[in-house]
Each structure stands twice: as structure tokens, then as C-alpha cells.
Biopython code that builds the backbone (N, CA, C, O; Angstrom):
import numpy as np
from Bio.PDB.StructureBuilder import StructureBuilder

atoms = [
    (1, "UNK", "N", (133.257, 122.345, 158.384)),
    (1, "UNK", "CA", (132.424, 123.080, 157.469)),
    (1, "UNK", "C", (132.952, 124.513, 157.360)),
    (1, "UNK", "O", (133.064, 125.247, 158.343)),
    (2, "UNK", "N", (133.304, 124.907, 155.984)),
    (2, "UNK", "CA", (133.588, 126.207, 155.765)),
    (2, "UNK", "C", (132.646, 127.157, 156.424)),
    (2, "UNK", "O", (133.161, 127.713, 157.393)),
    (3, "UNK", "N", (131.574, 127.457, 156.208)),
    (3, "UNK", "CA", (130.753, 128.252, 156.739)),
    (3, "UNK", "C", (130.635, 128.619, 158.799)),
    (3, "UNK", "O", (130.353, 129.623, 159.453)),
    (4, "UNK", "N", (131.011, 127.248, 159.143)),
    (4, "UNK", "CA", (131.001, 127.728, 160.589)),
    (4, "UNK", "C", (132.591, 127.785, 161.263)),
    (4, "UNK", "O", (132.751, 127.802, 162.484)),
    (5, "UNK", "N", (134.001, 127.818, 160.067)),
    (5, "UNK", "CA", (134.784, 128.774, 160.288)),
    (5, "UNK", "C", (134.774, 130.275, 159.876)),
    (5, "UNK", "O", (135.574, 131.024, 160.438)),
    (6, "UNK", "N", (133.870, 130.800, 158.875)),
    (6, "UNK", "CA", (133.765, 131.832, 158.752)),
    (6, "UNK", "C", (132.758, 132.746, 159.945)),
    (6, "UNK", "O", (132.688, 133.974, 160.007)),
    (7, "UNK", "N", (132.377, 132.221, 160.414)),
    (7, "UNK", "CA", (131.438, 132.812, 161.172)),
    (7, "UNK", "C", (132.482, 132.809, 162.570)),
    (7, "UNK", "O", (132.816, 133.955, 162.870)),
    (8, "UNK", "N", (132.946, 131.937, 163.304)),
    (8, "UNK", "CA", (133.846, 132.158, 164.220)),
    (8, "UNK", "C", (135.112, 132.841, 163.419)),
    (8, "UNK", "O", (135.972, 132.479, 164.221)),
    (9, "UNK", "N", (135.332, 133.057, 163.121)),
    (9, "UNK", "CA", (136.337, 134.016, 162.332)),
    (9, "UNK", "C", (135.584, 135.498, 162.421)),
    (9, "UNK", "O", (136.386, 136.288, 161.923)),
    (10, "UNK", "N", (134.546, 136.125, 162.786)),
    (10, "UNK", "CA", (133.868, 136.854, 162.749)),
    (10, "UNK", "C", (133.425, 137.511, 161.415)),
    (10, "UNK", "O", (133.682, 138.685, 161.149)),
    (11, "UNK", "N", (132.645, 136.557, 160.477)),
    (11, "UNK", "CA", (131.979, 136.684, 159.316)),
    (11, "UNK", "C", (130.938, 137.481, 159.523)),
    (11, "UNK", "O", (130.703, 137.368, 160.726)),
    (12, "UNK", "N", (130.044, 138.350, 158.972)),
    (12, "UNK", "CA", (128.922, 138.870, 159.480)),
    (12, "UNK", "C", (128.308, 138.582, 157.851)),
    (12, "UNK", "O", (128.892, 138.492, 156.771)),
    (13, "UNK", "N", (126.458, 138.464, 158.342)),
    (13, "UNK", "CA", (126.012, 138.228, 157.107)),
    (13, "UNK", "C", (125.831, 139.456, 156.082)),
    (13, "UNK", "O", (126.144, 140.532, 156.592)),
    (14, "UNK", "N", (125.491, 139.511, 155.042)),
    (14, "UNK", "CA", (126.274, 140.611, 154.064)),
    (14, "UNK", "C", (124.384, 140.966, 154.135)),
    (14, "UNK", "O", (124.418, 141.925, 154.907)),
    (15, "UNK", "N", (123.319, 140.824, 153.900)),
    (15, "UNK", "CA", (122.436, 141.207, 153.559)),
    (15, "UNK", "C", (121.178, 141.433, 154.860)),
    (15, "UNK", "O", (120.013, 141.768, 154.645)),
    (16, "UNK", "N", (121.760, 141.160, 156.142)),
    (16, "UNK", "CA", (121.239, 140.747, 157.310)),
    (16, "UNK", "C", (121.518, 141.469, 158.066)),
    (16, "UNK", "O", (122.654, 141.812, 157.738)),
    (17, "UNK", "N", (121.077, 142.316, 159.480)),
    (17, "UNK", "CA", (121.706, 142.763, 160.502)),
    (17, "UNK", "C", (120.857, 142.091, 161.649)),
    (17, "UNK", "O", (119.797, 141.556, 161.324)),
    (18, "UNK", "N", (121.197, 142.083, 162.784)),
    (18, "UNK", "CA", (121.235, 141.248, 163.660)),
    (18, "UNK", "C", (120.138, 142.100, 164.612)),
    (18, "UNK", "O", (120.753, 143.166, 164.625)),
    (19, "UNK", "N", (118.890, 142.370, 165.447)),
    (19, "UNK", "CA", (118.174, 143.096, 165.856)),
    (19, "UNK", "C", (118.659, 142.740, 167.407)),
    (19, "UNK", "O", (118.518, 141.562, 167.737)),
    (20, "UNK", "N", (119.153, 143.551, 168.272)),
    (20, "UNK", "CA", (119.428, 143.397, 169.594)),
    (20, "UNK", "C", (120.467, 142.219, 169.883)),
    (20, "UNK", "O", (120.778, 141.481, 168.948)),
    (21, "UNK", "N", (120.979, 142.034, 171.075)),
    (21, "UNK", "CA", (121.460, 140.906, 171.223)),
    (21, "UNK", "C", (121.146, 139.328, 170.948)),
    (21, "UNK", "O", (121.926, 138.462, 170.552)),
    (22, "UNK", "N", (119.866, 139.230, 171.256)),
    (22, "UNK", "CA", (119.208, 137.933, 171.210)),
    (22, "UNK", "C", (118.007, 137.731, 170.443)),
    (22, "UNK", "O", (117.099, 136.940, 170.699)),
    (23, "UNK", "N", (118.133, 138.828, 169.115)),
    (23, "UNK", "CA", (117.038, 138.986, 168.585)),
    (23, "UNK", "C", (117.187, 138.835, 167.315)),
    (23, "UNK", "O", (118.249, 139.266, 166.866)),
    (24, "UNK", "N", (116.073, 138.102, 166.196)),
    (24, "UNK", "CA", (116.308, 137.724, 165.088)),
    (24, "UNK", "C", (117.341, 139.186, 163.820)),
    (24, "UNK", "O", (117.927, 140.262, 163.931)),
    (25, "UNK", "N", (117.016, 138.348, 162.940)),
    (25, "UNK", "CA", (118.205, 138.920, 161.862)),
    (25, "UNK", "C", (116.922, 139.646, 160.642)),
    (25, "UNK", "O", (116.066, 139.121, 159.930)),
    (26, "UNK", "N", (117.320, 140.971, 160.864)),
    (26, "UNK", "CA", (116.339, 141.845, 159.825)),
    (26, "UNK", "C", (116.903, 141.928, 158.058)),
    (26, "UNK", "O", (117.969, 142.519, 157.888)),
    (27, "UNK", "N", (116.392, 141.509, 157.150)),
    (27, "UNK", "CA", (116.832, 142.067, 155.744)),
    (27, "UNK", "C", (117.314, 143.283, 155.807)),
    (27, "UNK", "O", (116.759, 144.255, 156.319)),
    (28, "UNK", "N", (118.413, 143.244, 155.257)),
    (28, "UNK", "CA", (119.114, 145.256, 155.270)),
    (28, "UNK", "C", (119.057, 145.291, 153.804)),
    (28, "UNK", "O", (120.078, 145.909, 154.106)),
    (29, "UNK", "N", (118.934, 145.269, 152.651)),
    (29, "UNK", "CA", (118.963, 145.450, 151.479)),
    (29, "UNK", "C", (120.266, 144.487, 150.967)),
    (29, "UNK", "O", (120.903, 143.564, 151.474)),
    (30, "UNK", "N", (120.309, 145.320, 149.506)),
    (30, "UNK", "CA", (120.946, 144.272, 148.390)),
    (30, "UNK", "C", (120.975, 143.554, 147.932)),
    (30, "UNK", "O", (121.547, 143.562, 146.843)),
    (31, "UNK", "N", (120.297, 142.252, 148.495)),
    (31, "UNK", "CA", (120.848, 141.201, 147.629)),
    (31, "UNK", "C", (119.815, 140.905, 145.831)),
    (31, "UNK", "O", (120.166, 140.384, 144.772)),
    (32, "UNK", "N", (118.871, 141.369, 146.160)),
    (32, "UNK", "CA", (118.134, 141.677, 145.131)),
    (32, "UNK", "C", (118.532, 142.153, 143.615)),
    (32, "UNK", "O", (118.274, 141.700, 142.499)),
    (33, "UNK", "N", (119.418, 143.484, 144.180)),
    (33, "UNK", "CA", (119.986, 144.062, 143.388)),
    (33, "UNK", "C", (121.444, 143.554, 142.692)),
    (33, "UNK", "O", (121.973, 143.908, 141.638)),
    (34, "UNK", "N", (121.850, 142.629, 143.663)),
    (34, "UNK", "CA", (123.114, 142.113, 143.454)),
    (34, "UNK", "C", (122.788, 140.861, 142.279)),
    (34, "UNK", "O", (123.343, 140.593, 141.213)),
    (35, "UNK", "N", (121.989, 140.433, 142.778)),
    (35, "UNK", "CA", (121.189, 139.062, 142.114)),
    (35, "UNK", "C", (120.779, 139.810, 140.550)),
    (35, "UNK", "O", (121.168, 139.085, 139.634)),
    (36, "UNK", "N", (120.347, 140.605, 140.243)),
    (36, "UNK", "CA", (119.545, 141.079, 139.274)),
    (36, "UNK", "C", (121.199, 141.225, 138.207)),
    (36, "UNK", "O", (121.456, 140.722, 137.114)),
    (37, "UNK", "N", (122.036, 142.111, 139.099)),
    (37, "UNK", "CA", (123.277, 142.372, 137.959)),
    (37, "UNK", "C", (124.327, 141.322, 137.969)),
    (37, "UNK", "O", (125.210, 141.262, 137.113)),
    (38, "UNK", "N", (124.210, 140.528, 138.921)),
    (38, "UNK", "CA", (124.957, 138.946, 138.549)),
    (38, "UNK", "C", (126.104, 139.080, 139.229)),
    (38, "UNK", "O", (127.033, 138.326, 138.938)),
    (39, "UNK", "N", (126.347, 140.559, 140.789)),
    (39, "UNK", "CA", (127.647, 141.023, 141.040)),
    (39, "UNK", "C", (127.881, 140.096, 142.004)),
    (39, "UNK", "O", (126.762, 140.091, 142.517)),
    (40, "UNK", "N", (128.498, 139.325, 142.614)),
    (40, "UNK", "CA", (128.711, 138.362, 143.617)),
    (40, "UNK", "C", (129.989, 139.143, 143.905)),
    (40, "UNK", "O", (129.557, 139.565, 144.978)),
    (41, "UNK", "N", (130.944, 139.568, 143.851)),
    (41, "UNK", "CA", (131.899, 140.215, 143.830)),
    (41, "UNK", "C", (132.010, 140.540, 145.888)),
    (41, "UNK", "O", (131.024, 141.096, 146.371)),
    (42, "UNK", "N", (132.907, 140.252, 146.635)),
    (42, "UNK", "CA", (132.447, 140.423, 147.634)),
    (42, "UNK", "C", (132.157, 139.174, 148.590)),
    (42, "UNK", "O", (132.683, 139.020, 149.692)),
    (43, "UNK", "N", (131.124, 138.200, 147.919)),
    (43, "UNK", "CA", (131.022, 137.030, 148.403)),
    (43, "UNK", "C", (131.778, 135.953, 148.302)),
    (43, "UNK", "O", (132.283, 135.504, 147.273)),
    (44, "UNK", "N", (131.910, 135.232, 150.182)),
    (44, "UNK", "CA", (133.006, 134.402, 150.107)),
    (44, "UNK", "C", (132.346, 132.831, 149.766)),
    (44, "UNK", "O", (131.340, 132.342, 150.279)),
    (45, "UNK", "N", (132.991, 132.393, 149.028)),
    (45, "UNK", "CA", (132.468, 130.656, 148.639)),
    (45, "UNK", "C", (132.378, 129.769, 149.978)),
    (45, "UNK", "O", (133.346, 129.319, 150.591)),
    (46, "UNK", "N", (131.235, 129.633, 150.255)),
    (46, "UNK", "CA", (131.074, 129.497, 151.722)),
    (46, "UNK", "C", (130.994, 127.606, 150.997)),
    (46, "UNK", "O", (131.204, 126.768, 151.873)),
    (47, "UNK", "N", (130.792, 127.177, 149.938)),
    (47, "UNK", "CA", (130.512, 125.960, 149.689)),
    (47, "UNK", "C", (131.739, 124.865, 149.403)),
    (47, "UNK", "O", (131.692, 123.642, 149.531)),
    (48, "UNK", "N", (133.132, 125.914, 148.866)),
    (48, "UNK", "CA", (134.519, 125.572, 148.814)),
    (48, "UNK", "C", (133.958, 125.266, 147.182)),
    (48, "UNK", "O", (132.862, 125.594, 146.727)),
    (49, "UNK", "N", (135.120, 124.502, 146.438)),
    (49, "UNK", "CA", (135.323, 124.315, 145.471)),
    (49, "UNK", "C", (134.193, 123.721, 144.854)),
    (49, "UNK", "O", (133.715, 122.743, 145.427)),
    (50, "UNK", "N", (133.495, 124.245, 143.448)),
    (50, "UNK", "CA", (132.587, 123.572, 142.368)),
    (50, "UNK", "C", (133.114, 122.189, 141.997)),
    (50, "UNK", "O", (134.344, 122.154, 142.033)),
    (51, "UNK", "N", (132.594, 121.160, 141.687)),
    (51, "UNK", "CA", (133.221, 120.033, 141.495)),
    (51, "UNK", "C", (131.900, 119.443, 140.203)),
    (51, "UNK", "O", (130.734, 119.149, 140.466)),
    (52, "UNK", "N", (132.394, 119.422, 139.191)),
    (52, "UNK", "CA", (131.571, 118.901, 137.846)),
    (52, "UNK", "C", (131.145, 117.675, 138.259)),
    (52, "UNK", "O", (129.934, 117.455, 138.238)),
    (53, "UNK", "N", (131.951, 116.777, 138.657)),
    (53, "UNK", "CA", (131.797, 115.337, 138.584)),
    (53, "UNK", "C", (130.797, 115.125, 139.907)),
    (53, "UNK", "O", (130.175, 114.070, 140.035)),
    (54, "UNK", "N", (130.702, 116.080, 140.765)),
    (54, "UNK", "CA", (129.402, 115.839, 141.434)),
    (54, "UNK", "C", (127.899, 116.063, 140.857)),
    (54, "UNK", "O", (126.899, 115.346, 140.854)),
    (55, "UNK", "N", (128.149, 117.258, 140.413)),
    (55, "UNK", "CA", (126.757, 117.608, 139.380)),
    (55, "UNK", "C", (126.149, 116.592, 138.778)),
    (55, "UNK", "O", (125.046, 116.080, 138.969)),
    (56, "UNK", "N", (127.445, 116.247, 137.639)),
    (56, "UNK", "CA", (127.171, 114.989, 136.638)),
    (56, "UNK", "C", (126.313, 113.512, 137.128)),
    (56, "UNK", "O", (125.435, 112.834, 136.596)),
    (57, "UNK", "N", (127.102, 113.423, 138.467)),
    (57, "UNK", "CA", (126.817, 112.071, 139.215)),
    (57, "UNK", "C", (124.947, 112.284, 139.771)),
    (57, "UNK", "O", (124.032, 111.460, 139.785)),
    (58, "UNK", "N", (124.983, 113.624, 140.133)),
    (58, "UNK", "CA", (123.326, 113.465, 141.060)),
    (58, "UNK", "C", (122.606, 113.702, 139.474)),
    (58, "UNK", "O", (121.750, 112.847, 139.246)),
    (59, "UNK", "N", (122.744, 114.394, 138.702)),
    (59, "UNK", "CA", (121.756, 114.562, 137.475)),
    (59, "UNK", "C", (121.460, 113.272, 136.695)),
    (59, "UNK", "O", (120.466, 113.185, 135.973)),
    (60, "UNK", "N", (122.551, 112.033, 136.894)),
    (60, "UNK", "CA", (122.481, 110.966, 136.197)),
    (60, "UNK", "C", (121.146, 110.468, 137.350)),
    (60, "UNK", "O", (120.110, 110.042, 136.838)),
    (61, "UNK", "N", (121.251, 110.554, 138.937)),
    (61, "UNK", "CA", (120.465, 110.038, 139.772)),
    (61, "UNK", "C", (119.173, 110.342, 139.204)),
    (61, "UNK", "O", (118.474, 109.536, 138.590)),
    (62, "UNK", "N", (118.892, 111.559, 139.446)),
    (62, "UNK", "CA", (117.413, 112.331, 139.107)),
    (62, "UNK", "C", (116.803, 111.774, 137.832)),
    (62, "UNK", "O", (115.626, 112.027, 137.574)),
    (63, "UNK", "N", (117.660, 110.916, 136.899)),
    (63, "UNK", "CA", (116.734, 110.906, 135.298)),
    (63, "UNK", "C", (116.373, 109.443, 135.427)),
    (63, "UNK", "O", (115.704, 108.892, 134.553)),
]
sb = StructureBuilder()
sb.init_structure("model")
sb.init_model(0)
sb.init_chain("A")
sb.init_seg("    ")
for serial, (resi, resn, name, xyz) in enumerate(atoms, 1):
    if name == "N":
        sb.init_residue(resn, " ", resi, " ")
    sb.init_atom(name, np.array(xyz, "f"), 0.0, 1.0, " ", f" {name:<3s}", serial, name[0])
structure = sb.get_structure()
């Protein structure tokens, strides 16, 4: 899974800071604002490649 090589790679979360050693993860701002102007710019595709023909396949499921 992409996401848990980025994190051992020492990824840190972009909108999160971490409270003490063993202590939950506080909102630090942005993403709100990022979301509102559409800037993703920065963020790594933690999901890997878009693939149409998956979309296509679950939307045919759902109808």
C-alpha cells in the first residue's frame, strides 16, 4: 500500500500535528481553504493511479 510506504518514508500529515508522543493528532489548519480553491498542489497521490475502467465497472454495480 502506497500510503504505508509514505509514512515509513517519513511522510507527515499535511493538515494534522501530532500532540505529544503518544497523543492524538490535532487539526492545524488548511485544508478547508485548500478544498475551497481546488489547490491540491503539494499533495502526494496516496491512492496511485485513477483508473476509468474501475469507476465505470462499480457505477454499472450501483444502478
Amino acid at each position: 500500500m502506497q500510503s504505508r510506504k509514505l509514512q515509513e518514508d517519513g511522510w507527515k500529515p499535511r493538515w494534522f500535528q501530532k500532540e505529544g508522543e503518544n497523543g492524538s493528532f490535532r487539526y492545524s489548519g488548511g485544508y478547508w481553504e485548500a478544498r475551497e480553491q481546488g489547490n491540491w498542489d503539494g499533495c502526494p497521490n496516496i491512492f496511485g493511479e485513477f483508473n476509468e475502467g474501475l469507476v465505470e465497472s462499480s457505477e454499472g454495480r450501483l444502478a
